[in-house]
C-alpha positions as CSV (number, residue, x, y, z in Angstrom):
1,X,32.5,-5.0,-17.9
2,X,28.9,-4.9,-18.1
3,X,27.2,-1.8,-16.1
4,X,25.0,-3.0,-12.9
5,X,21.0,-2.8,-14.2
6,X,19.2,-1.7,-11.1
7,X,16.0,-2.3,-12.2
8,X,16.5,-6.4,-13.0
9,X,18.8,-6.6,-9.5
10,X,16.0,-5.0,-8.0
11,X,13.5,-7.8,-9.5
12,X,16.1,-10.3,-8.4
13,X,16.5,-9.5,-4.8
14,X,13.1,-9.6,-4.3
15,X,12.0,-13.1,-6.0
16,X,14.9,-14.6,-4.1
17,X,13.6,-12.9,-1.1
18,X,10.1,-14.3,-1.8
19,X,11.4,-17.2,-2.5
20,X,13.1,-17.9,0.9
21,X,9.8,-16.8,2.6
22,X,7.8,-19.7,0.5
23,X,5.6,-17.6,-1.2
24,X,5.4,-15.6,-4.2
25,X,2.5,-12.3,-3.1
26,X,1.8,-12.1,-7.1
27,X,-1.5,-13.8,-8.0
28,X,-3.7,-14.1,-11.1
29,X,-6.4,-11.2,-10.7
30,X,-8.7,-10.1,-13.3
31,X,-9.1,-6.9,-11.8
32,X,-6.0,-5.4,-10.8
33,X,-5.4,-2.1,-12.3
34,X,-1.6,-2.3,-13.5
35,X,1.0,0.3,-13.2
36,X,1.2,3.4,-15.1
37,X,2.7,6.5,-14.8
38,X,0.9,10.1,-12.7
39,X,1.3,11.9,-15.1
40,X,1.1,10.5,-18.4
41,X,-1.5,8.4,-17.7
42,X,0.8,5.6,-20.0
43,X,0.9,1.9,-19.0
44,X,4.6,0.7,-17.3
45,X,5.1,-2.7,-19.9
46,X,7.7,-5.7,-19.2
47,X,10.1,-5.8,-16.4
48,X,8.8,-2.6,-15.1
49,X,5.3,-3.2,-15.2
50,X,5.7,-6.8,-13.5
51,X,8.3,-4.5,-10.7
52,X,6.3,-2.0,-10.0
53,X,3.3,-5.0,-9.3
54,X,5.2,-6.7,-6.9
55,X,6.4,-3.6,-4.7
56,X,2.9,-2.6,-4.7
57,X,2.0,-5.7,-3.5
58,X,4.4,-6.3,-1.0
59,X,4.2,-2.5,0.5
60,X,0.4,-2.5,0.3
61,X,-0.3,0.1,-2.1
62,X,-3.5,0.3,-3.5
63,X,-2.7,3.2,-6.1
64,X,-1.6,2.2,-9.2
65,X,0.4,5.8,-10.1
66,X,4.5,6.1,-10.1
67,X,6.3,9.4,-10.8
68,X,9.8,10.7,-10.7
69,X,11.3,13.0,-8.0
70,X,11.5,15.6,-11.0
71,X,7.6,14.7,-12.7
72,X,6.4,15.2,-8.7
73,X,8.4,18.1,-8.3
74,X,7.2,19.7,-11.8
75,X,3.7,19.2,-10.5
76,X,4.4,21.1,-6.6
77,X,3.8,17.6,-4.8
78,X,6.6,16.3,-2.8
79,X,7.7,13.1,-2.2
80,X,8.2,11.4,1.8
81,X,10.8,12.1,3.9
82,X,12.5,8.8,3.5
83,X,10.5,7.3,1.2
84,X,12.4,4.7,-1.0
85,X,11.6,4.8,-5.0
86,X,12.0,1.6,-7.3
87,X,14.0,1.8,-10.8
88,X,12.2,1.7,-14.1
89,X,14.6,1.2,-17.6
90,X,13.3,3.5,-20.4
91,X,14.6,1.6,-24.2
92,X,15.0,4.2,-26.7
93,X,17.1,4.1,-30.2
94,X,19.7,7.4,-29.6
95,X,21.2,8.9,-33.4
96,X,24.7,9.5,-33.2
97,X,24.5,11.6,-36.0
98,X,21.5,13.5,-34.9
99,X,23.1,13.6,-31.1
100,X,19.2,13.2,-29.5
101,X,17.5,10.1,-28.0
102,X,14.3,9.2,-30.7
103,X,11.1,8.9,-30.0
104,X,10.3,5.3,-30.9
105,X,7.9,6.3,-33.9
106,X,10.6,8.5,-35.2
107,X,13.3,5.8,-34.7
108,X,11.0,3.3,-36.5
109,X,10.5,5.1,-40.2
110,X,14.7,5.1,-39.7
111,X,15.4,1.5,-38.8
112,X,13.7,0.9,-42.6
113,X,16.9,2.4,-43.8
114,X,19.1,-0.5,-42.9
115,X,22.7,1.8,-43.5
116,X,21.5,4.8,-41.4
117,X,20.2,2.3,-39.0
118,X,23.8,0.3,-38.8
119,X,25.8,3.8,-38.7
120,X,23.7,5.7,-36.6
121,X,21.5,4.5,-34.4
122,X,22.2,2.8,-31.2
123,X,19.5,0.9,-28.6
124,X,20.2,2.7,-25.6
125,X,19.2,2.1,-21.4
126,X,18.1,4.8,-19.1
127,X,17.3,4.0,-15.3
128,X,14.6,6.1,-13.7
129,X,13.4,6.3,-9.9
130,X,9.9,6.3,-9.8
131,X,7.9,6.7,-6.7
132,X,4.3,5.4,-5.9
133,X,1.7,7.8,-5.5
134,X,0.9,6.8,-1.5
135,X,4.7,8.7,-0.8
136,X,3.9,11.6,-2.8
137,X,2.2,14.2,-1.0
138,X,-0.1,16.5,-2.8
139,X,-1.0,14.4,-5.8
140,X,-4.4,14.2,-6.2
141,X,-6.6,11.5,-5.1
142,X,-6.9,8.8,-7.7
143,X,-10.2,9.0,-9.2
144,X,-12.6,6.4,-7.8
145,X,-13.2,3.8,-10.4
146,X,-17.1,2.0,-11.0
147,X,-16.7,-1.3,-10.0
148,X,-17.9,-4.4,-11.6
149,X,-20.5,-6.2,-10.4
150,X,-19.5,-9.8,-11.1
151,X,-22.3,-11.4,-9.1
152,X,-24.6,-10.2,-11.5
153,X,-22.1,-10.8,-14.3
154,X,-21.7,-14.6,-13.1
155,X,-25.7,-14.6,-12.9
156,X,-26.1,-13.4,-16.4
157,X,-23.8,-15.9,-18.0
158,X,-24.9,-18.7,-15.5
159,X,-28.5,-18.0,-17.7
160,X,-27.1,-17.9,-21.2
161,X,-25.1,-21.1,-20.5
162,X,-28.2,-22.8,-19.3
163,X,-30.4,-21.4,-22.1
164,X,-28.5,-22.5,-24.6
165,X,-27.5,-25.7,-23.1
166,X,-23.2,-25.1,-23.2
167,X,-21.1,-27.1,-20.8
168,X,-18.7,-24.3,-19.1
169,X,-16.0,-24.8,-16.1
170,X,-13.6,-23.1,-14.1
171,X,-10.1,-24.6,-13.1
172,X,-7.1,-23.1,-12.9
173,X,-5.5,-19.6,-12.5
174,X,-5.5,-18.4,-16.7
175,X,-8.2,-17.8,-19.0
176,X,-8.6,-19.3,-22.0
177,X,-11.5,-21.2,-24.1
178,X,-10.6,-24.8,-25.4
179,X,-13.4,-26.1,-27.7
């Protein structure tokens, strides 16, 4: 029997939920700063990324940081009274022979070795709570970023279009060219 994942139930239960309501709060944005983690500064990727997104979404948050009870604790903020975290899945190769999860770069020169790699290693699952940043008290504000100026972008490219007589148009929600 196959252990529960909490971080894809999670995902589950709330694009049924949206689902049900008729809408779906994701939307295309160029600008949206995506998740990453307080402390490390490192970018949340797959399932966790698109997760973490939606919750923010849905709850309002505007800051784009997460953290563990134990990162916030490490650091002397404290997390809400209450506050309810969202589970993240960390993928890492653990050596049975070694007895110590592997750092992916590590775990990489040893995959070349195709019998160590059948013998010993194993692709392993850890769930993490994470918290966002608006229920953890005493994290620093999140530095204010410069903001684009897209007006002036748009007028810009609105000239070199013209100048150098190129047929442009928007449709759709993705960007792409198409010759």
């Amino acid at each position: 029997m196959a252990l529960p994942n909490k971080l894809r139930e999670r995902l589950a239960q709330q694009f049924i939920a949206s689902l049900k309501e008729g809408q779906l709060p994701w939307k295309a944005c160029w600008q949206r700063n995506l998740p990453q983690n307080g402390i490390t500064g490192k970018a949340y990727r797959g399932a966790n990324s698109f997760l973490l997104s939606l919750i923010a979404e849905l709850e309002g948050y505007s800051d784009h940081r997460w953290c563990t009870f134990r990162q916030a604790s490490e650091n002397g903020w404290h997390i809400q009274k209450g506050a309810k975290g969202v589970p993240v899945e960390y993928w890492a190769y653990y050596d049975s022979f070694q007895k110590k999860l592997l750092p992916w770069s590590e775990a990489k020169s040893l995959l070349e070795d195709s019998i160590y790699a059948e013998h010993y290693l194993q692709l392993r699952s850890r769930t993490y709570t994470v918290f966002n940043a608006h229920q953890i008290e005493g994290i620093p504000e999140l530095p204010i970023a410069q903001s684009t100026n897209i007006d002036a972008i748009r007028k810009q490219r609105d000239t070199l279009l013209k100048n150098m007589d190129l047929k442009y148009r928007e449709e759709g929600s993705r960007a792409y060219y198409s010759p």
